[in-house]
FIVEXMI-83057 format. One record per residue: residue in one letter; x, y, z of N, C-alpha, C in turn. Coordinates in pm, whole numbers, plus 50000, padded with zeros to 5 digits. Layout:
% residues N
+-----+-------+-------+-------+-------+-------+-------+-------+-------+-------+
: res :   n.u :   n.v :   n.w :  ca.u :  ca.v :  ca.w :   c.u :   c.v :   c.w :
+-----+-------+-------+-------+-------+-------+-------+-------+-------+-------+
:   A :     X :     Y :     Z :     X :     Y :     Z :     X :     Y :     Z :
...
+-----+-------+-------+-------+-------+-------+-------+-------+-------+-------+
***
This chain:
% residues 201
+-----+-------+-------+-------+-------+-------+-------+-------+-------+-------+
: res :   n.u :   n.v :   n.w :  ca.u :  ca.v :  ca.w :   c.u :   c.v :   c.w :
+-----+-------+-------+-------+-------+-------+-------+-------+-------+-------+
:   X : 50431 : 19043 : 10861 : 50494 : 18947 : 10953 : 50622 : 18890 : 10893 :
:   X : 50584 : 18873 : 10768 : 50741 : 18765 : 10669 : 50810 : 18907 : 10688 :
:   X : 50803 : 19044 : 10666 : 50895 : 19144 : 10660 : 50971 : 19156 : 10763 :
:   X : 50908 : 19160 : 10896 : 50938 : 19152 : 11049 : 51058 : 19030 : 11027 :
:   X : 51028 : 19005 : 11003 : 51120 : 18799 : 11021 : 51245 : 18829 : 10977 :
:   X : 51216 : 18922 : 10817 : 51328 : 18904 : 10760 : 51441 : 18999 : 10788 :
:   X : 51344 : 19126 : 10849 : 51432 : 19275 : 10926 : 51548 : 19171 : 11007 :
:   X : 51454 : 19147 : 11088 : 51515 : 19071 : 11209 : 51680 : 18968 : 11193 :
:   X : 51657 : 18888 : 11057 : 51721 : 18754 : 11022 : 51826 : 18874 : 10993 :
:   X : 51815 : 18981 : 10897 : 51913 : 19044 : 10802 : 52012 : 19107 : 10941 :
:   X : 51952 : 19208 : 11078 : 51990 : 19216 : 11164 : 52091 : 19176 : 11218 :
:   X : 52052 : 19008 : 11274 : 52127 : 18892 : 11332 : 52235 : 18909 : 11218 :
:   X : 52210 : 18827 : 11102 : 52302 : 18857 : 11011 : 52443 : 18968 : 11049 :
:   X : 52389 : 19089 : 11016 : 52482 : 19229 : 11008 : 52548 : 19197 : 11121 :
:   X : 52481 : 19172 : 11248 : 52541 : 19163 : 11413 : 52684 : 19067 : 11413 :
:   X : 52675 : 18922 : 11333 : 52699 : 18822 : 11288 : 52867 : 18823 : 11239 :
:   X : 52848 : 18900 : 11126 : 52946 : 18922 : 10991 : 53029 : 19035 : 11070 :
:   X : 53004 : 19162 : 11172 : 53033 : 19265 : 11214 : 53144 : 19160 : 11325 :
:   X : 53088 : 19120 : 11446 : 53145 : 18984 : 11492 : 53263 : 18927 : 11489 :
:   X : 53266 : 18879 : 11324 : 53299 : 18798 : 11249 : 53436 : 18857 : 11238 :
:   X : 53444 : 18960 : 11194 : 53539 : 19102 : 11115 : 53597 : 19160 : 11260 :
:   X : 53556 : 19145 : 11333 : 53644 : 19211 : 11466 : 53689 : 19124 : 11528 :
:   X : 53681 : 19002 : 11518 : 53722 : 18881 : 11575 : 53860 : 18838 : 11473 :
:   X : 53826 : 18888 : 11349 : 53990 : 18841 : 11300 : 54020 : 18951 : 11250 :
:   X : 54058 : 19052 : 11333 : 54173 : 19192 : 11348 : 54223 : 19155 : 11445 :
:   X : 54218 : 19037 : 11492 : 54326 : 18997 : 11607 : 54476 : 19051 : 11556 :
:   X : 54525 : 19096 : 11628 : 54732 : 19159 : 11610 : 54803 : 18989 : 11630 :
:   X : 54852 : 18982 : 11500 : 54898 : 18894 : 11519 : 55061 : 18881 : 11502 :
:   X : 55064 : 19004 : 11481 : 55202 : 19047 : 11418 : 55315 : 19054 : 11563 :
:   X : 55422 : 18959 : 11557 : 55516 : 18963 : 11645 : 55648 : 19057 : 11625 :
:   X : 55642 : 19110 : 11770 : 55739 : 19218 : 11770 : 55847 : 19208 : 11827 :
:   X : 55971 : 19266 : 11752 : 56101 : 19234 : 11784 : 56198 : 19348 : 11787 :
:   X : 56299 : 19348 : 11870 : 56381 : 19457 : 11911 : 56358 : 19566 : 11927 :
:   X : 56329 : 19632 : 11903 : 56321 : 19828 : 12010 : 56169 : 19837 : 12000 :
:   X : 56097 : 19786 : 11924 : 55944 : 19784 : 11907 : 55886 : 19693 : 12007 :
:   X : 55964 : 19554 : 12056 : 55916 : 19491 : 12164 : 55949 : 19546 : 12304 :
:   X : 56059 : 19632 : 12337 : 56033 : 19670 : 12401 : 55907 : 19756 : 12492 :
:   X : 55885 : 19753 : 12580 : 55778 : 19821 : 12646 : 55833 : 19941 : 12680 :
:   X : 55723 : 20107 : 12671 : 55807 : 20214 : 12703 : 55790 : 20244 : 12873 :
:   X : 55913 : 20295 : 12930 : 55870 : 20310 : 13087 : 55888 : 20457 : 13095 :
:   X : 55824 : 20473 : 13187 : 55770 : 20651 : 13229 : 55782 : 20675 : 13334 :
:   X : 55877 : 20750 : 13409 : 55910 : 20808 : 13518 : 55831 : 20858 : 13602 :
:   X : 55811 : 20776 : 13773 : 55682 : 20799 : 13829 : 55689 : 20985 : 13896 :
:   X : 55791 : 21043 : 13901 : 55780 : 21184 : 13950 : 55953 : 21219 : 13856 :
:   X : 55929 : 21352 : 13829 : 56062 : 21410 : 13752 : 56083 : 21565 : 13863 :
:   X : 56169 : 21618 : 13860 : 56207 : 21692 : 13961 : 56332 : 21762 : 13870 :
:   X : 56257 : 21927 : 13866 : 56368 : 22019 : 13791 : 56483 : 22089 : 13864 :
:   X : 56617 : 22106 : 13869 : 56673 : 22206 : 13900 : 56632 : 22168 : 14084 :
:   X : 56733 : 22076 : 14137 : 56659 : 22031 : 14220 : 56799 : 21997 : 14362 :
:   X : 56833 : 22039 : 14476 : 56912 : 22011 : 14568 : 56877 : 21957 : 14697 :
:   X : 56873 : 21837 : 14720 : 56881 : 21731 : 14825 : 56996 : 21690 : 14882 :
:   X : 56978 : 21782 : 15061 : 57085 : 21756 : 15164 : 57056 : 21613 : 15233 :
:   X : 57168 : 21561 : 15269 : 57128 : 21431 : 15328 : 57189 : 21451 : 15444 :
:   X : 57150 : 21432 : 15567 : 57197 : 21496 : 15686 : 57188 : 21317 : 15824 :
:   X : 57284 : 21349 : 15877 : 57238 : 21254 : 15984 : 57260 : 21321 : 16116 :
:   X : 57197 : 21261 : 16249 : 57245 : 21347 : 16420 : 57360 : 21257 : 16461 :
:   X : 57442 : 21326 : 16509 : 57545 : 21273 : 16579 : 57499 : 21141 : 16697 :
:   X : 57396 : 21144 : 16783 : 57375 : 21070 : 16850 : 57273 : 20982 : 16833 :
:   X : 57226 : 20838 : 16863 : 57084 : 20799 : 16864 : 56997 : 20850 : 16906 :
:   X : 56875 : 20907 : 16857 : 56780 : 20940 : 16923 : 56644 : 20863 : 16928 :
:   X : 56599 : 20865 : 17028 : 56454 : 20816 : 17026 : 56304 : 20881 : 16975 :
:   X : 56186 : 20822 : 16990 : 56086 : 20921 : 16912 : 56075 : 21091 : 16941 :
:   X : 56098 : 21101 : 17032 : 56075 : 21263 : 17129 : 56213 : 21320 : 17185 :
:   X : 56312 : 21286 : 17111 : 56491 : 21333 : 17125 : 56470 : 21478 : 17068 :
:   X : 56536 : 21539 : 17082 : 56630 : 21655 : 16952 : 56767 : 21650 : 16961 :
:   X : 56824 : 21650 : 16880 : 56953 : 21664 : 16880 : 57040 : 21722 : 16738 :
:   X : 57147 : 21804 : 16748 : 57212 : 21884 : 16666 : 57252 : 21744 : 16526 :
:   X : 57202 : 21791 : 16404 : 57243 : 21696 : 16310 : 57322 : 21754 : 16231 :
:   X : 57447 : 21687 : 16124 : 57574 : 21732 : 16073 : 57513 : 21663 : 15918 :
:   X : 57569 : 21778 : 15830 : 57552 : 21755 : 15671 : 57663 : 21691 : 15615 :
:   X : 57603 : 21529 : 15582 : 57677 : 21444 : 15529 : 57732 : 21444 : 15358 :
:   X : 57613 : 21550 : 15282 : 57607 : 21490 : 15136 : 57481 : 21581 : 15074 :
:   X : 57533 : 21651 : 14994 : 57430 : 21775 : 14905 : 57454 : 21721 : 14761 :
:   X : 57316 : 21710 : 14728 : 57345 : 21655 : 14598 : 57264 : 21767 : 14490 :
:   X : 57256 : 21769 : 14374 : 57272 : 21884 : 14300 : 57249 : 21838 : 14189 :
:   X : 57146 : 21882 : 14097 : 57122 : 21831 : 13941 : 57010 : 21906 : 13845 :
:   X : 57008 : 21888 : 13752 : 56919 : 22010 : 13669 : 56798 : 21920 : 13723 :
:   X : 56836 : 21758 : 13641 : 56681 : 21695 : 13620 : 56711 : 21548 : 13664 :
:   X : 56623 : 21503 : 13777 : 56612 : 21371 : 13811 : 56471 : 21302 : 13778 :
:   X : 56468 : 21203 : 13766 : 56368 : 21072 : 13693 : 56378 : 20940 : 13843 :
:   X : 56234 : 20953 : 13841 : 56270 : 20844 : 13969 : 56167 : 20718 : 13891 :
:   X : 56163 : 20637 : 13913 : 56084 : 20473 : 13863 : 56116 : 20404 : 13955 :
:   X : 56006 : 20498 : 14094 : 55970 : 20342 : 14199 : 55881 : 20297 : 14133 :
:   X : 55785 : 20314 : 14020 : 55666 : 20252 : 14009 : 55727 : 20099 : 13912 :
:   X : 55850 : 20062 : 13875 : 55895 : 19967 : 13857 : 55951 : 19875 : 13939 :
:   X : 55958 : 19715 : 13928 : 55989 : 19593 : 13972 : 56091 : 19640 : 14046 :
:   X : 56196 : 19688 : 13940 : 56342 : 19697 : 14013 : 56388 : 19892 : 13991 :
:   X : 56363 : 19910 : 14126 : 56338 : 20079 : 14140 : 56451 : 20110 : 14106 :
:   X : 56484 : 20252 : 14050 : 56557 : 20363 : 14045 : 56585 : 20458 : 13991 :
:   X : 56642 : 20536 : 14004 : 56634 : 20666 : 13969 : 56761 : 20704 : 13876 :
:   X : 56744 : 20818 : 13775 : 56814 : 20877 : 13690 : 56827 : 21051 : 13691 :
:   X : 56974 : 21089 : 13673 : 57019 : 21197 : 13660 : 57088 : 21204 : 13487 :
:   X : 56987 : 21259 : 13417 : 57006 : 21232 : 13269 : 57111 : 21347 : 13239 :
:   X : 57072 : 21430 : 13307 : 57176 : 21597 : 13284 : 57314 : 21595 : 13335 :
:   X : 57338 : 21483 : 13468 : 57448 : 21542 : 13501 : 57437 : 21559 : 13630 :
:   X : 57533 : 21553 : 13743 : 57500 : 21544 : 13843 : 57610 : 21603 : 13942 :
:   X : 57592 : 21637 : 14077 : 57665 : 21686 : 14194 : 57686 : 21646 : 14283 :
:   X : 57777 : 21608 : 14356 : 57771 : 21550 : 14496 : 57866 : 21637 : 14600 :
:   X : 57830 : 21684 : 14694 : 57929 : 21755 : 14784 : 57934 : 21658 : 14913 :
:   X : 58049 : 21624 : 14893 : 58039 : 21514 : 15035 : 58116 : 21545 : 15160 :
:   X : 58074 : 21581 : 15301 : 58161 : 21626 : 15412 : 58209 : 21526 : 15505 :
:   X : 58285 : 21526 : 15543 : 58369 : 21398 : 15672 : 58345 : 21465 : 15785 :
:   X : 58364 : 21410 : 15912 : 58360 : 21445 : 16055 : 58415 : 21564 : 16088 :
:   X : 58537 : 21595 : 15993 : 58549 : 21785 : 16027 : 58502 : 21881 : 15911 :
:   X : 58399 : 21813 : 15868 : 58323 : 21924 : 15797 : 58461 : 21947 : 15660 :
:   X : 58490 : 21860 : 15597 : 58570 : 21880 : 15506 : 58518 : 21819 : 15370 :
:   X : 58524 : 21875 : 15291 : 58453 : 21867 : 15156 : 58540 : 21808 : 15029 :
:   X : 58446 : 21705 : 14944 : 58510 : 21647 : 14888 : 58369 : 21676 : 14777 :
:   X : 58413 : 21617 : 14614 : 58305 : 21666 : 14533 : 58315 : 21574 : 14425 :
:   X : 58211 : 21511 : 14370 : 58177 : 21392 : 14274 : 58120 : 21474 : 14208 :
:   X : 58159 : 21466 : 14044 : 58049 : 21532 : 13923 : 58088 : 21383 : 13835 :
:   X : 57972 : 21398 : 13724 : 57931 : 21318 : 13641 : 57817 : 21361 : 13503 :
:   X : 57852 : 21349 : 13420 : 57738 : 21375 : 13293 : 57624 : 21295 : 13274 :
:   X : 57619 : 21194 : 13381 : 57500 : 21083 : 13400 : 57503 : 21024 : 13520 :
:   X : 57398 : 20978 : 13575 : 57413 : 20886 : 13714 : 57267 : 20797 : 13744 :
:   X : 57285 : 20724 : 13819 : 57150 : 20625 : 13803 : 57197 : 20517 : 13927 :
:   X : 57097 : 20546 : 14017 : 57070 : 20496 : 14161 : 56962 : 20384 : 14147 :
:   X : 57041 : 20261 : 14169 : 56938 : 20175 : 14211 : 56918 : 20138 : 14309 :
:   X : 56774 : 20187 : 14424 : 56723 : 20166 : 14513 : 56718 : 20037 : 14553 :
:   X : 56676 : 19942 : 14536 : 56708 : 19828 : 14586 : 56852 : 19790 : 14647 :
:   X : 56955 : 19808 : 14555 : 57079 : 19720 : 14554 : 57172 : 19843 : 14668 :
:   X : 57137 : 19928 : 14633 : 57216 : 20054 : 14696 : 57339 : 20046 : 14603 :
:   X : 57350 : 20055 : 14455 : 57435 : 20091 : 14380 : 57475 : 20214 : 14296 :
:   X : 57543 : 20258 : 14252 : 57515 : 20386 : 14165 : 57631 : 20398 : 14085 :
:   X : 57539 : 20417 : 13945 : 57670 : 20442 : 13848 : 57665 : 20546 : 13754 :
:   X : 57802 : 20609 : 13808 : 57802 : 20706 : 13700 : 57871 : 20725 : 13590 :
:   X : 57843 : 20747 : 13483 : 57850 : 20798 : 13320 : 57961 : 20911 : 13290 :
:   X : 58007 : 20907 : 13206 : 58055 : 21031 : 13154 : 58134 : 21163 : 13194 :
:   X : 58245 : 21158 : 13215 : 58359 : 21254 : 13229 : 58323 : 21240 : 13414 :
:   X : 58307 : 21133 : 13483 : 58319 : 21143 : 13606 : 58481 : 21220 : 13686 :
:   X : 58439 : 21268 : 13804 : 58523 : 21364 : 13871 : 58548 : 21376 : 13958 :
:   X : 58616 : 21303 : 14095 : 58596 : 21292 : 14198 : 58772 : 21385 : 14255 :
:   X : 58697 : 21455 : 14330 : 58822 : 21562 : 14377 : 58792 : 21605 : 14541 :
:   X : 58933 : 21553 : 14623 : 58908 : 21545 : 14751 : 58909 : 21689 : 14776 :
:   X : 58891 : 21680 : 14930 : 58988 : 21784 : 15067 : 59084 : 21837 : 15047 :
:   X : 59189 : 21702 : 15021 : 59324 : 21744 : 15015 : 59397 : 21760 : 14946 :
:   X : 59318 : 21735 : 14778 : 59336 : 21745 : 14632 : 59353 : 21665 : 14570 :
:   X : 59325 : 21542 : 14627 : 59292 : 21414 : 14487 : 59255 : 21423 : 14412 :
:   X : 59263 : 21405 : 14290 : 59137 : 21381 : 14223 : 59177 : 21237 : 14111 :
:   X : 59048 : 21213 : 14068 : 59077 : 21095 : 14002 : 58950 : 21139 : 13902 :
:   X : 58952 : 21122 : 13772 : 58920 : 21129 : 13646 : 58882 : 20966 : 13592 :
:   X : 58759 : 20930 : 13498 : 58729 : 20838 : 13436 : 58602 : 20814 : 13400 :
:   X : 58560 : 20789 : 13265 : 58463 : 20770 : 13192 : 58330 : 20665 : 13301 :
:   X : 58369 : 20566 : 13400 : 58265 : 20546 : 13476 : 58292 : 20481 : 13574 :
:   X : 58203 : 20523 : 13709 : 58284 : 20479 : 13802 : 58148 : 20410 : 13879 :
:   X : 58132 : 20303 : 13994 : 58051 : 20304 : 14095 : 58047 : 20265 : 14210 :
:   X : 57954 : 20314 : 14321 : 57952 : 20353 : 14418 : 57878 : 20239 : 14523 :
:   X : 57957 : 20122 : 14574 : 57823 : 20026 : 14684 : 57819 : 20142 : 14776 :
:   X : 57721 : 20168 : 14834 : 57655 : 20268 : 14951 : 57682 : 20189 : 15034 :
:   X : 57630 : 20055 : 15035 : 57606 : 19916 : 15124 : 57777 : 19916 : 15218 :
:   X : 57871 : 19878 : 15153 : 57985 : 19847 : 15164 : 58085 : 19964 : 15201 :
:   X : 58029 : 20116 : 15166 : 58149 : 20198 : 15148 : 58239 : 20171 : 15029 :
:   X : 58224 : 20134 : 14905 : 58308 : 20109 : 14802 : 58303 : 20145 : 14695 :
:   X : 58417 : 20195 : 14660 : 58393 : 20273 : 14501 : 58526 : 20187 : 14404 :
:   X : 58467 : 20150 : 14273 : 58534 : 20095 : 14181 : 58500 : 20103 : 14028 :
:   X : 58591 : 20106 : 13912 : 58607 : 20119 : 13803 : 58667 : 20014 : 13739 :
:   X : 58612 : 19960 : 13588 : 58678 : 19921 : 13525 : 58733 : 19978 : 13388 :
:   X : 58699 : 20135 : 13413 : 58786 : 20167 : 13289 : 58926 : 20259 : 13335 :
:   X : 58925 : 20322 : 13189 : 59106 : 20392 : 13204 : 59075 : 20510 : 13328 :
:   X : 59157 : 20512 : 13428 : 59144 : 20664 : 13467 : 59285 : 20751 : 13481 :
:   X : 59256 : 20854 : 13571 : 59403 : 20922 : 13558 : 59362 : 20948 : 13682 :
:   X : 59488 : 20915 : 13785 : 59485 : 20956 : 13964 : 59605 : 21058 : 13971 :
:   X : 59565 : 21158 : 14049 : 59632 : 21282 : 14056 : 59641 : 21294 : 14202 :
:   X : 59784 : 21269 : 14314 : 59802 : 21323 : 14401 : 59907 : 21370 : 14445 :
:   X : 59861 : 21520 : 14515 : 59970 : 21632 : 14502 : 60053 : 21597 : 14662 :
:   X : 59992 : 21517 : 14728 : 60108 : 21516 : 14851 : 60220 : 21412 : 14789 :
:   X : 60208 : 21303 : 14730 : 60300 : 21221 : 14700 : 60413 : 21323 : 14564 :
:   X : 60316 : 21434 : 14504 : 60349 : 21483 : 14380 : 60333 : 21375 : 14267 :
:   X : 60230 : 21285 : 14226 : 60204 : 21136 : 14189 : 60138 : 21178 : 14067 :
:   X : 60110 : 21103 : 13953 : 60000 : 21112 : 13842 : 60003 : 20971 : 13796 :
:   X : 59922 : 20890 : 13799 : 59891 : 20749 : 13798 : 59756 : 20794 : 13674 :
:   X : 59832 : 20688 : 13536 : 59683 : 20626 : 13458 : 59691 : 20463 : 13437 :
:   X : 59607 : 20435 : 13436 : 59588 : 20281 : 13439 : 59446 : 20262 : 13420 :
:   X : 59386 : 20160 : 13455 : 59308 : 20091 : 13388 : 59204 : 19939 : 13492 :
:   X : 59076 : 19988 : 13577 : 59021 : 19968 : 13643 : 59054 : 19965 : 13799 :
:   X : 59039 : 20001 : 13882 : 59106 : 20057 : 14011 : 58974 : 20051 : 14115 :
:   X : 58995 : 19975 : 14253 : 58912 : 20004 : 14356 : 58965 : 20070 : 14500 :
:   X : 58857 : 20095 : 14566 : 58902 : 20206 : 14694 : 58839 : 20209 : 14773 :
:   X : 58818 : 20264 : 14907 : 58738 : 20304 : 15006 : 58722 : 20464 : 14969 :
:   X : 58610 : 20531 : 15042 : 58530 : 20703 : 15011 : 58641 : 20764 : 15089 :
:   X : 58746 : 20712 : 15149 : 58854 : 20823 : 15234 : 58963 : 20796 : 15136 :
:   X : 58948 : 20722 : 15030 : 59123 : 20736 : 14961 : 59244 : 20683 : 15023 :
:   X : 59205 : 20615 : 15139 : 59301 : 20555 : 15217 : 59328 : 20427 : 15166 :
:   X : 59292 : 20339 : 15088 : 59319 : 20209 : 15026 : 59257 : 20241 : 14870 :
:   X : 59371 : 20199 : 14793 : 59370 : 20231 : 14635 : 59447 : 20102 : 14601 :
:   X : 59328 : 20053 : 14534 : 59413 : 19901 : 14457 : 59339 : 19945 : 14281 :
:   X : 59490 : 19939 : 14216 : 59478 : 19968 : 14055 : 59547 : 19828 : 14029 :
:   X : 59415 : 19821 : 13912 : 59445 : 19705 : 13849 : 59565 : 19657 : 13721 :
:   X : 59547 : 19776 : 13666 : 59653 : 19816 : 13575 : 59706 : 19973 : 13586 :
:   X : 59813 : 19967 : 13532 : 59873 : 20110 : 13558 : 60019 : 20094 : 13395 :
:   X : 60007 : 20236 : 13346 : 60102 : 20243 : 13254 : 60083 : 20372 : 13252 :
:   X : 60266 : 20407 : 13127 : 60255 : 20525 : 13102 : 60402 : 20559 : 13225 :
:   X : 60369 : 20729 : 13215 : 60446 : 20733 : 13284 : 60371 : 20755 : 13445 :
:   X : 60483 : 20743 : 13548 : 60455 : 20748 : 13671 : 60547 : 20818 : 13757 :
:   X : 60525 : 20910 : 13804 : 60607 : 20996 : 13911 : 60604 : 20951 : 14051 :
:   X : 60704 : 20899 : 14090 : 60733 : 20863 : 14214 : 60813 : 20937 : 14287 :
:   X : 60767 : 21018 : 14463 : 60860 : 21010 : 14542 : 60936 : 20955 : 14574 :
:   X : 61081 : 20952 : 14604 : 61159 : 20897 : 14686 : 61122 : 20941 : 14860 :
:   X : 61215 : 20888 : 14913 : 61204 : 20929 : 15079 : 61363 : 20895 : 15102 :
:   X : 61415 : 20999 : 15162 : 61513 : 21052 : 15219 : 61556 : 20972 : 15307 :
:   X : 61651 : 20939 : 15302 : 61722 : 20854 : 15444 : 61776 : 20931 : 15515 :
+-----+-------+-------+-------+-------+-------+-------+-------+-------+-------+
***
């Protein structure tokens, strides 16, 4: 019976001290800079991957058909999407494509070595040797540029170089905004040299 008692006491004991010892392995250790960060993981990834964005010319209702026109083909090895985060959006880590058409089916083309869409805001910015080259042969060059969807507006605050062959023009300067038709161009800075038409009287 005293043996029973004492199995028992030594038991409680072990249960006790075991307890005891896992109760102070508490982490107490505070973490700071790239270690406090939390890692995030992309809720779907998508390889080698082309998404047309298309709209119909007219309103339609639930049971309409009607002929729809290709607004915007986009083009990329590898996209990263994170709706499963607070503040959604998506990443083009490789590099990216945009073929964009106007009302007569005329083509204009955005490249970039990075890009990253945030769903919420309807913003997008792109990274690295961006490239935007019209219809009619614009093009404009610069390390990063972005895009309100919301607004129709595209703007930069770094160096770029604007290239247009109807004026015969080459503009570099230094943050610049616009509308997606190139019809309003406000540069913030501009140097260097600059080729200007005259006009003939």
């Amino acid at each position: 019976m005293k043996r029973t008692s004492r199995n028992i006491l030594k038991c409680f004991a072990t249960a006790f001290v075991v307890a005891i010892l896992f109760m102070s392995c508490k982490d107490d250790y505070q973490r700071v800079g790239e270690e406090a960060i939390k890692p995030v993981f992309p809720e779907r990834i998508a390889h080698n991957f082309t998404f047309t964005y298309t709209e119909t010319v007219d309103v339609m209702s639930s049971q309409d058909s009607a002929q729809s026109r290709v607004i915007a083909v986009l083009s990329s090895p590898l996209s990263e999407d994170y709706d499963n985060q607070n503040f959604k959006f998506r990443t083009f880590p490789n590099g990216l494509k945009v073929d964009f058409f106007d009302e007569k089916n005329q083509k204009s083309i955005v490249k970039a070595d990075y890009g990253i869409v945030y769903s919420q805001t309807g913003l997008i910015d792109l990274q690295g040797n961006v490239v935007i080259e019209t219809h009619d042969g614009k093009k404009l060059e610069t390390p990063q540029l972005f895009f309100d969807r919301k607004n129709n507006w595209i703007f930069t605050e770094e160096k770029f170089t604007y290239t247009n062959p109807e004026d015969g023009t080459i503009m570099d300067g230094e943050g610049m905004d616009f509308n997606k038709e190139f019809s309003f161009l406000k540069a913030h800075k501009t140097y260097g040299l600059m080729t200007i038409k005259e006009e003939k009287e």
